[in-house]
C-alpha positions as a LaTeX table, in Angstrom:
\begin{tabular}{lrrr}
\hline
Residue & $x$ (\AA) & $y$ (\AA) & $z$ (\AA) \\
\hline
Unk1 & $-17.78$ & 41.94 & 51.64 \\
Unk2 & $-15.90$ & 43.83 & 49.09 \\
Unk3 & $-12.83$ & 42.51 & 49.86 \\
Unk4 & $-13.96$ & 38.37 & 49.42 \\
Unk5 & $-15.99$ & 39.55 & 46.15 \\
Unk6 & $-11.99$ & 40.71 & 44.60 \\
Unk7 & $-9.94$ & 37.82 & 46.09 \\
Unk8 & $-12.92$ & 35.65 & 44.73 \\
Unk9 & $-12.61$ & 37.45 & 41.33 \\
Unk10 & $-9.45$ & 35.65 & 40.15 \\
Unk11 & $-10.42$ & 32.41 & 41.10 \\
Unk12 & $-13.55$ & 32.64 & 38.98 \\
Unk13 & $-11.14$ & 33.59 & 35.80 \\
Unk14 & $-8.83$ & 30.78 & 36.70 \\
Unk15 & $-11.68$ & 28.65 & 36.38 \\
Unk16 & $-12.76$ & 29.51 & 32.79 \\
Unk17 & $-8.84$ & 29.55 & 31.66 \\
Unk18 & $-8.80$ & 25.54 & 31.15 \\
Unk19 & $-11.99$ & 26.16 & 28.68 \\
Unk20 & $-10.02$ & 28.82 & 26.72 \\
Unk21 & $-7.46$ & 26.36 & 26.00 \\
Unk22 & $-9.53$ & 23.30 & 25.93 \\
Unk23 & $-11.44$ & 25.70 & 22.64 \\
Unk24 & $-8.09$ & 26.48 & 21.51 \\
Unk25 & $-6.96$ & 22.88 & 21.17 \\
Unk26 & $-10.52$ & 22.18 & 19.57 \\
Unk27 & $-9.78$ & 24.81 & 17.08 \\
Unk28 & $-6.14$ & 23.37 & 15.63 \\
Unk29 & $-7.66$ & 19.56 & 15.84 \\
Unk30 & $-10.66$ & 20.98 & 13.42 \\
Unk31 & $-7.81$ & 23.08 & 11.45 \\
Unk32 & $-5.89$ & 19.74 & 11.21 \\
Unk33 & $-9.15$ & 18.22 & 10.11 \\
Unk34 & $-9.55$ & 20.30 & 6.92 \\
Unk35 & $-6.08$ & 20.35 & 5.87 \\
Unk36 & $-6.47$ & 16.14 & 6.41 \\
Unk37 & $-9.35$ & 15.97 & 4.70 \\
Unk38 & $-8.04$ & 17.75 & 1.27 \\
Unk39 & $-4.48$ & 16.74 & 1.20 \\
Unk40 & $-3.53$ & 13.86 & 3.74 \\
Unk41 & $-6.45$ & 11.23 & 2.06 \\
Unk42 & $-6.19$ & 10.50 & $-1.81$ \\
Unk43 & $-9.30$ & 9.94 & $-3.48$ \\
Unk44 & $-9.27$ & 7.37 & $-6.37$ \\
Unk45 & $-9.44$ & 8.83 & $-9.87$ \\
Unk46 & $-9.29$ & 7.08 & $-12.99$ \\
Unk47 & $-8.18$ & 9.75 & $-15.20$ \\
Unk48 & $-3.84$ & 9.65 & $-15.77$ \\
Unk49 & $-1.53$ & 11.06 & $-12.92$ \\
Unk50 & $-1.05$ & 15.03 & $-12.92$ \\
Unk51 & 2.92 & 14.88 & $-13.00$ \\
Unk52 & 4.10 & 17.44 & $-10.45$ \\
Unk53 & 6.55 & 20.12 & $-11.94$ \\
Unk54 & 7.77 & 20.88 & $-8.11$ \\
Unk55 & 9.36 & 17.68 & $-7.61$ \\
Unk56 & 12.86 & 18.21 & $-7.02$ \\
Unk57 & 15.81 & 15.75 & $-8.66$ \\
Unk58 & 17.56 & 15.74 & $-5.38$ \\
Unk59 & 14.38 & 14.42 & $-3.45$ \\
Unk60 & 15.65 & 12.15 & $-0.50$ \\
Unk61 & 15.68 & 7.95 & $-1.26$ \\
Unk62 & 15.16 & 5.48 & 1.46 \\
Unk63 & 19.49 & 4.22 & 2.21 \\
Unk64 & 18.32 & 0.90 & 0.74 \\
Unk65 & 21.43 & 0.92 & $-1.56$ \\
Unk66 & 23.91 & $-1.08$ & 0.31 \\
Unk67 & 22.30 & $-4.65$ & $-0.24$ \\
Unk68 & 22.46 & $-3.95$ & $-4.11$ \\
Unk69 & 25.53 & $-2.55$ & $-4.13$ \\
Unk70 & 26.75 & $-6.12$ & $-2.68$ \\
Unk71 & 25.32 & $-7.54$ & $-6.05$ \\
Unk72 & 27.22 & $-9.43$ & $-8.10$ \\
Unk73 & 24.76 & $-10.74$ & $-11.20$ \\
Unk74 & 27.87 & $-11.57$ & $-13.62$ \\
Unk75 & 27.20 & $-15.09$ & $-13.34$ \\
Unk76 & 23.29 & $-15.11$ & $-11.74$ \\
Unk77 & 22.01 & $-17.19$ & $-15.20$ \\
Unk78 & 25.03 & $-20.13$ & $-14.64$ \\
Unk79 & 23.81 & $-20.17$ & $-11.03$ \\
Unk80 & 19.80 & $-19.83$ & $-11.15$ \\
Unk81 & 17.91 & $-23.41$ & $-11.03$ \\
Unk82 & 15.17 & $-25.22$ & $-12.59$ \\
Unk83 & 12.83 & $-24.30$ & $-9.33$ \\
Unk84 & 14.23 & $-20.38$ & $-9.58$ \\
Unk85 & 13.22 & $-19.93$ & $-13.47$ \\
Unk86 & 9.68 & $-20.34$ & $-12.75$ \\
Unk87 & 6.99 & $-19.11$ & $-15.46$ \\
Unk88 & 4.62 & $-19.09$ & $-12.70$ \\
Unk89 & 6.42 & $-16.89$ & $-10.13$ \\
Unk90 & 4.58 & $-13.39$ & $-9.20$ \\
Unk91 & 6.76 & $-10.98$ & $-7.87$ \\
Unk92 & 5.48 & $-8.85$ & $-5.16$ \\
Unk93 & 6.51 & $-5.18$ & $-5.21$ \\
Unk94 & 5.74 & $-2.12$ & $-3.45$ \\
Unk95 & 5.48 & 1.36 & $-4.99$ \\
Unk96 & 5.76 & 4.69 & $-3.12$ \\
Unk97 & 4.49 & 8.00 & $-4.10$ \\
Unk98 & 4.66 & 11.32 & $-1.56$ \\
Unk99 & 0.96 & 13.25 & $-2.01$ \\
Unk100 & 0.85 & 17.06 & $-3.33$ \\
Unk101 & 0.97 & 19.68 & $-1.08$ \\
Unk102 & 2.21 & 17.84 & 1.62 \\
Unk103 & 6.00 & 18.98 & 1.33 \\
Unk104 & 6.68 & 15.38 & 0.62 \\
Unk105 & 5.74 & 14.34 & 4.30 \\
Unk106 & 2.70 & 12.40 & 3.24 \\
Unk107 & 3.00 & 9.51 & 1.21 \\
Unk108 & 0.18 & 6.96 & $-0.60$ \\
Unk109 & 1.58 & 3.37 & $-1.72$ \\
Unk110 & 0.14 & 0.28 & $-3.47$ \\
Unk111 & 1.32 & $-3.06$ & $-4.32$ \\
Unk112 & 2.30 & $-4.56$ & $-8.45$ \\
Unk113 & 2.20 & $-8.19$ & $-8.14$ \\
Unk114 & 3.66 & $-8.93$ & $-12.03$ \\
Unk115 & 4.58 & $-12.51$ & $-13.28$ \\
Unk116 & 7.90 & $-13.65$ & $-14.06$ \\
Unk117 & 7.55 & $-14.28$ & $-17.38$ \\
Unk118 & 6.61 & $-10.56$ & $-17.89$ \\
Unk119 & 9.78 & $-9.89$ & $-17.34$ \\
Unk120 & 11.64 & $-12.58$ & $-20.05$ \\
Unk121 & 13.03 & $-9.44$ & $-22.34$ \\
Unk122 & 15.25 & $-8.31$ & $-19.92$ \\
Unk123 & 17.60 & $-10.73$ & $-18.41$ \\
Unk124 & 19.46 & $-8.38$ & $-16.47$ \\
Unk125 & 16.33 & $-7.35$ & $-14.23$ \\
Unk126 & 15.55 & $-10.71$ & $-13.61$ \\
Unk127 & 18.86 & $-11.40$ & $-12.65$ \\
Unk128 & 18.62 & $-8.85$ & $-10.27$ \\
Unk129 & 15.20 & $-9.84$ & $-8.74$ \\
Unk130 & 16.89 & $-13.53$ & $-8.17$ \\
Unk131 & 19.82 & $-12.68$ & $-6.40$ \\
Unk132 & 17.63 & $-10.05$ & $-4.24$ \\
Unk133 & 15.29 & $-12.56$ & $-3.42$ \\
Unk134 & 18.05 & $-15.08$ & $-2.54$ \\
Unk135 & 20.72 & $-13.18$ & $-0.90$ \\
Unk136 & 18.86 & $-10.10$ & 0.33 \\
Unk137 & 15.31 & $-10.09$ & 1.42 \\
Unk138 & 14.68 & $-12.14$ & 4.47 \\
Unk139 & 11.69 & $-15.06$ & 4.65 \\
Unk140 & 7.64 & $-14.32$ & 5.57 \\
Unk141 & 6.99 & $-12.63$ & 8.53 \\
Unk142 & 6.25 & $-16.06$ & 10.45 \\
Unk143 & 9.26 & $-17.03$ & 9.88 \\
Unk144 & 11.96 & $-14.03$ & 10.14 \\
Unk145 & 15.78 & $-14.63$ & 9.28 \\
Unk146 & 18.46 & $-14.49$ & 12.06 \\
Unk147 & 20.59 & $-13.27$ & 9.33 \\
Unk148 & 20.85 & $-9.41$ & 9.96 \\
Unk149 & 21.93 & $-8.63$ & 6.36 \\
Unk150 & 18.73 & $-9.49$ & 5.81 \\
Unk151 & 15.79 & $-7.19$ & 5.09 \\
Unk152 & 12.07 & $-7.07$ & 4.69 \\
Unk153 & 12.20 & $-5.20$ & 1.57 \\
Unk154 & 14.74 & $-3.56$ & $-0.86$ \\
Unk155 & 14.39 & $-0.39$ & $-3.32$ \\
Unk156 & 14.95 & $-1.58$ & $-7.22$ \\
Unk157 & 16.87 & 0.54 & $-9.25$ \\
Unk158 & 14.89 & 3.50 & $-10.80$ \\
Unk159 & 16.85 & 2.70 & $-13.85$ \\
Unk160 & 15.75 & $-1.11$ & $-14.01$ \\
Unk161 & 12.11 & $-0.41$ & $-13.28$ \\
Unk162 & 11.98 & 2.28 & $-15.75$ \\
Unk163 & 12.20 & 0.18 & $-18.49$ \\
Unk164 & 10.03 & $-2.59$ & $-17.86$ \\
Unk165 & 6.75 & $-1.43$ & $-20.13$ \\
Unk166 & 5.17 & $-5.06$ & $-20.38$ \\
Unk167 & 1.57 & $-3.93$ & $-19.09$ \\
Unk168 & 1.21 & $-7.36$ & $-17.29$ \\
Unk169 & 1.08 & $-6.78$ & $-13.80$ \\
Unk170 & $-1.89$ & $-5.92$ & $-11.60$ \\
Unk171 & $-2.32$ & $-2.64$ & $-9.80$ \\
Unk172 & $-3.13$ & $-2.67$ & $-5.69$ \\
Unk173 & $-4.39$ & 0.22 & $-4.62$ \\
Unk174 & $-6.83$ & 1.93 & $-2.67$ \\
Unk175 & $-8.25$ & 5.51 & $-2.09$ \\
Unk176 & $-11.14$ & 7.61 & $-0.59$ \\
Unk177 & $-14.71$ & 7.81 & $-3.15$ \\
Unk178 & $-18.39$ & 8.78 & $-2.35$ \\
Unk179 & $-19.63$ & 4.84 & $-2.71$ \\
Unk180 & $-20.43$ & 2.31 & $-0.08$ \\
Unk181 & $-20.00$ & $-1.24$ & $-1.90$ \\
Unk182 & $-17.73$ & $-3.32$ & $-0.61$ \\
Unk183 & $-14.36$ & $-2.47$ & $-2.08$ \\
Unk184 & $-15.34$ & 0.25 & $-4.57$ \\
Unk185 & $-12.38$ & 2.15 & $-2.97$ \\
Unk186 & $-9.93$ & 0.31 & $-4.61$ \\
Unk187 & $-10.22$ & 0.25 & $-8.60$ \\
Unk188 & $-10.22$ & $-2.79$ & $-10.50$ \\
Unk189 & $-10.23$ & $-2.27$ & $-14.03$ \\
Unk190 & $-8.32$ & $-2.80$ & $-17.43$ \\
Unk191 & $-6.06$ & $-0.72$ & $-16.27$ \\
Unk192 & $-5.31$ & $-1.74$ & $-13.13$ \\
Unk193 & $-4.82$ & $-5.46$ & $-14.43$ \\
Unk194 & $-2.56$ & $-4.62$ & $-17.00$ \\
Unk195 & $-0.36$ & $-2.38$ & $-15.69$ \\
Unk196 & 3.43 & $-2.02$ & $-16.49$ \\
Unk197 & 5.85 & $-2.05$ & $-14.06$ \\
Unk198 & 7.20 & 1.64 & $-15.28$ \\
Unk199 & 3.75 & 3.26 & $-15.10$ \\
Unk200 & 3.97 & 6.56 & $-12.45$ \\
Unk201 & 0.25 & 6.19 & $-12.47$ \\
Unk202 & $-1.44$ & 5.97 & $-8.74$ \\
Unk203 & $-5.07$ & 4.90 & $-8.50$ \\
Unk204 & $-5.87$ & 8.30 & $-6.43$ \\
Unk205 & $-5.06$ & 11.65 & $-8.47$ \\
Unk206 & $-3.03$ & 13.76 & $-6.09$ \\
Unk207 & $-0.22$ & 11.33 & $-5.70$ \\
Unk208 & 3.47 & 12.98 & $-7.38$ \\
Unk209 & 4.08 & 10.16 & $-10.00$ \\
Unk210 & 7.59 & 11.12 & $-10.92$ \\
Unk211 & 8.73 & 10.84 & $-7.38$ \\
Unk212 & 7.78 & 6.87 & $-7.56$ \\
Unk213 & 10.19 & 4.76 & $-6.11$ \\
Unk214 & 9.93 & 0.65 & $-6.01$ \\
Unk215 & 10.40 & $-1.83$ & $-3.70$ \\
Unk216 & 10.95 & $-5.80$ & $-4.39$ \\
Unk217 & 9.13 & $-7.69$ & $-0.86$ \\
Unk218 & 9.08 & $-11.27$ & $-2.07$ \\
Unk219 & 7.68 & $-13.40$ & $-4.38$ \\
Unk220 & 4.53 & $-16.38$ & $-4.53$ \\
Unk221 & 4.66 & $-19.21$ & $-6.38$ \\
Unk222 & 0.70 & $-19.44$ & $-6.54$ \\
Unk223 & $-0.93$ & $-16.16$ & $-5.64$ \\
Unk224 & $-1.47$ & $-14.09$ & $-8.52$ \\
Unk225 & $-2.62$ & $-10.07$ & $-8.38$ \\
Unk226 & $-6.26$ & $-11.07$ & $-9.57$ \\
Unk227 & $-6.16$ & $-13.75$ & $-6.45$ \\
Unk228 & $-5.09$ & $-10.97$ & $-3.97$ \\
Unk229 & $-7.28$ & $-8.74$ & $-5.25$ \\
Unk230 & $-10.02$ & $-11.72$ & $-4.50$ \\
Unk231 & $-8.41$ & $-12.38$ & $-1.23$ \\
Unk232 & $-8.38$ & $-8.50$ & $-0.19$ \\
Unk233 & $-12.18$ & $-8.32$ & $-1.30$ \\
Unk234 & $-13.96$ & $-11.64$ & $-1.10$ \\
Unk235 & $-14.54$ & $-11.21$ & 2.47 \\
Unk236 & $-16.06$ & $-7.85$ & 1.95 \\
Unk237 & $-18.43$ & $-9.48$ & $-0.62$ \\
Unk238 & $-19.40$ & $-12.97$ & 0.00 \\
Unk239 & $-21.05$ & $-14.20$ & 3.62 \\
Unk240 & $-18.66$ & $-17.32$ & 3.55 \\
Unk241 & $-15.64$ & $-15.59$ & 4.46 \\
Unk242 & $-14.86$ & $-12.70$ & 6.68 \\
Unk243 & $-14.49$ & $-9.34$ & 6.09 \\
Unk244 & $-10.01$ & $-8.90$ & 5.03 \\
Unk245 & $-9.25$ & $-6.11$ & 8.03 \\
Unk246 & $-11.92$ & $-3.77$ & 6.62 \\
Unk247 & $-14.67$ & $-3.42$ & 3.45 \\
Unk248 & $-12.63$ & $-1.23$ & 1.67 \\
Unk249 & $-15.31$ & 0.83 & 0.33 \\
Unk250 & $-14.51$ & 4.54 & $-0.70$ \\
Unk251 & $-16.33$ & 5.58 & 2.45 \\
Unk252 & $-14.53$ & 3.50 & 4.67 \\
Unk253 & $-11.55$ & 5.69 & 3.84 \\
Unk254 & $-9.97$ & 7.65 & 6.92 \\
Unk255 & $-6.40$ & 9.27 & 6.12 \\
Unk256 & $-4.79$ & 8.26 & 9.70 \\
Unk257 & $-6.55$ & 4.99 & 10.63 \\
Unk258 & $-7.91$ & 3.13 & 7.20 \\
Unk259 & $-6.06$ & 4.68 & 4.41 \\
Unk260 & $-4.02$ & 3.56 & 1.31 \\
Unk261 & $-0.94$ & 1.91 & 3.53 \\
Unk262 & $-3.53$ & 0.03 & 5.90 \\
Unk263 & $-4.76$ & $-1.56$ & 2.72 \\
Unk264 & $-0.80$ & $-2.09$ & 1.09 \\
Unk265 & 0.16 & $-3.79$ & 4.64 \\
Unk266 & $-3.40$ & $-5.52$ & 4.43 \\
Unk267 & $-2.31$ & $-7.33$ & 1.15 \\
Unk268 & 1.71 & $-7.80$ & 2.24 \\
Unk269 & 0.96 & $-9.51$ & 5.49 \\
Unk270 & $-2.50$ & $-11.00$ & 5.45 \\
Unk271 & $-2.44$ & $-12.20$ & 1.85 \\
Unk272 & 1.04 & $-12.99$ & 1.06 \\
Unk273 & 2.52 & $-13.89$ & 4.26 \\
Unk274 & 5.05 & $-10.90$ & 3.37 \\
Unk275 & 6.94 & $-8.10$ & 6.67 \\
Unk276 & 4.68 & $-5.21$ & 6.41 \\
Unk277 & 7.21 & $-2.65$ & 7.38 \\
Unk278 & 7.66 & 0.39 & 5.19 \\
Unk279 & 10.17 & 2.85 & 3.36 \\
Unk280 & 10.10 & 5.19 & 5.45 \\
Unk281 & 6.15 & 6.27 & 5.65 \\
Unk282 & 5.57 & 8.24 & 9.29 \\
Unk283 & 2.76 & 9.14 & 10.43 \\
Unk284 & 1.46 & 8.19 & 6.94 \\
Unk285 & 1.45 & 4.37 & 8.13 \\
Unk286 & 0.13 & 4.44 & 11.47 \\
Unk287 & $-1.84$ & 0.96 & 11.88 \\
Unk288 & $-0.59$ & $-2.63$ & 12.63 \\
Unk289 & $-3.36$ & $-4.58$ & 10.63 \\
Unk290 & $-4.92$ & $-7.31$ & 12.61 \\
Unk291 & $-5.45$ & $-10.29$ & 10.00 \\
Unk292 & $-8.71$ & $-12.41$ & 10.47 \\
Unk293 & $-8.52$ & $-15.72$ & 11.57 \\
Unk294 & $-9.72$ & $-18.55$ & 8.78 \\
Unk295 & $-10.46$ & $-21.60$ & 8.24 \\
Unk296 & $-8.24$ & $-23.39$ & 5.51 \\
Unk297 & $-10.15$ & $-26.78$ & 3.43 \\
Unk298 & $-7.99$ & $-28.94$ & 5.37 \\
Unk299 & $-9.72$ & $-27.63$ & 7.98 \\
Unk300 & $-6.68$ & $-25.66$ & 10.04 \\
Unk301 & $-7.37$ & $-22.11$ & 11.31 \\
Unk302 & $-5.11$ & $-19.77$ & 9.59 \\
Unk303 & $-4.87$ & $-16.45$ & 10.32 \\
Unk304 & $-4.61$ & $-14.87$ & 6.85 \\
Unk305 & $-7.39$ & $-13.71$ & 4.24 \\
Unk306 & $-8.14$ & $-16.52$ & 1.92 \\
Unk307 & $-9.11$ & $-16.02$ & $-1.88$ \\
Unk308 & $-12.88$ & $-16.49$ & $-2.64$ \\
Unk309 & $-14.22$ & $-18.09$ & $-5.79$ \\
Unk310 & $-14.05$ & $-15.93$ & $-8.44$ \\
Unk311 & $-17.87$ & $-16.01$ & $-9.21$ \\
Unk312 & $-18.73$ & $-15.01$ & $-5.94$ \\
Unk313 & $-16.60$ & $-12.40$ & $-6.71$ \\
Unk314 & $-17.19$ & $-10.91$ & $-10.35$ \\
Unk315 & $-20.68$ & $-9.21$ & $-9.71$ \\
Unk316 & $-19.52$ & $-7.54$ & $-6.44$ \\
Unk317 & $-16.54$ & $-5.91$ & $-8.17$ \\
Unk318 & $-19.04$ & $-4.95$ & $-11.46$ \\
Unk319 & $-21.40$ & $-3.35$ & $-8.58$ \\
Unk320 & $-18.23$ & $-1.53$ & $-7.16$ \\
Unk321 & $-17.25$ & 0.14 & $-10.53$ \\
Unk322 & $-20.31$ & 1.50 & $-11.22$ \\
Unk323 & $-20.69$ & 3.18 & $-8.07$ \\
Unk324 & $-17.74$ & 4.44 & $-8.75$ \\
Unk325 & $-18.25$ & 5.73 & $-12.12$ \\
Unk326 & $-21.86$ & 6.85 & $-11.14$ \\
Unk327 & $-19.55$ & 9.34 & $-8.87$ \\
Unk328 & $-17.60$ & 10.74 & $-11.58$ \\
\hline
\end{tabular}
């Protein structure tokens, strides 16, 4: 009898060894957890960007060089057309900031959709946005070039962004806030619709603004920022039209599975037709969004998000900001 009770003995601690480790793995998931919740989600914040004084000069840019390097703009204005100079054009850029604390692993982006003619002072930058669009960046993503120099996107030059302080273009962005409206997560005021193309202002407050860097996906000849904001949101809002991939309200914000780059790729692919691959993100971009199927007024079923009227519209967002200055 003594014998069976010590053979039996290890057995029994073999047993429990599984639930040691099982609590173990618990532990670093709810470790993870914490150090998610204060540094992998940004929370929107409409005071201006903390600059971050760690940011280092040499910090690593996406190789996006090589198609611009190709660029010859000497004679872009002899060769540009009547349908190229278009007043109303909207480019369609991407901007890319790492988060704080996050050893610049992390990053938050948002889209600037700013009209052409916001861009008339400087002939040179849109001399460079032409030829980009032309030569480098390949069509929408339902209809992808067989050309392999061509890419989804390409990084403009930090010093041709830098100077373009025309607050004309509209700010895309979306973060985490204590408010349940539909799309209170992603701000929507003055200064979001006039926003300069040089701002290194994020709509979330731990984003490092002078690490921005800006990317050039495409261009619309008809969808402004305000409609894509509408397009983004009018689902959310009015019964008509389906929800855009989710509500995008500040508590609908989850930093791995509905965060600031599910709501960037929501807008590039589902609203402008645009790749949604990114510079470079990791794990910060985990989520292939699933665009909702429509119905267009000619009656075909699209599967893209469709811009509401803008009265059905204008209370919702009202409703949003409050909430969200109610949480300030």
């Amino acid at each position: 009898t003594t014998m069976m009770s010590a053979s039996s003995s290890p057995t029994t601690s073999s047993n429990h060894r599984p639930t040691v480790k099982a609590l173990l793995v618990l532990a670093a998931v709810a470790c993870l957890g914490v150090i998610a919740r204060y540094n992998l989600r940004g929370d929107i914040s409409s005071q201006p960007l903390r600059l971050s004084t760690s940011y280092n000069d040499n910090y690593e840019l996406l190789d996006t060089s090589g198609p611009l390097d190709r660029l010859n703009t000497k004679n872009v204005a002899e060769q540009q057309t009547s349908e190229t100079n278009n007043d109303n054009e909207y480019f369609v850029f991407l901007q890319k900031f790492p988060l704080q604390n996050t050893w610049q692993m992390i990053f938050h982006t948002e889209v600037v959709v700013c009209p052409r003619k916001s861009f008339h002072n400087d002939a040179d930058f849109l001399s460079t946005l032409d030829q980009l669009l032309a030569e480098t960046l390949s069509p929408t993503t339902d209809a992808p070039s067989n050309d392999s120099t061509k890419v989804p996107f390409v990084q403009v030059p930090v010093e041709k962004w830098t100077r373009q302080s025309n607050s004309k273009c509209v700010q895309l962005g979306y973060g985490g806030a204590a408010c349940p409206s539909a799309c209170c997560g992603s701000p929507h005021g003055n200064d979001n619709t006039n926003y300069a193309l040089n701002s290194r202002h994020a709509v979330i407050g731990n984003a490092m603004g002078d690490a921005k860097q800006l990317f050039l996906y495409g261009a619309s000849d008809s969808i402004n920022g305000m409609d894509a904001y509408r397009a983004v949101c009018g689902g959310s809002t009015t019964k008509a039209m389906p929800t855009c991939v989710s509500k995008w309200a500040g508590t609908d914000y989850n930093p791995l599975t509905n965060n600031c780059n599910t709501f960037t790729s929501t807008i590039l692919k589902c609203v402008y037709g645009l790749s949604d691959a990114k510079p470079n993100l990791g794990i910060s971009d985990m989520v292939n969004v699933a665009c909702p199927m429509e119905k267009r007024d000619d009656g075909m079923d699209v599967q893209q998000c469709l811009i509401s009227s803008q009265t059905s519209l204008s209370d919702a967002a009202d409703e949003a900001m409050e909430d969200v200055k109610k949480e300030e």
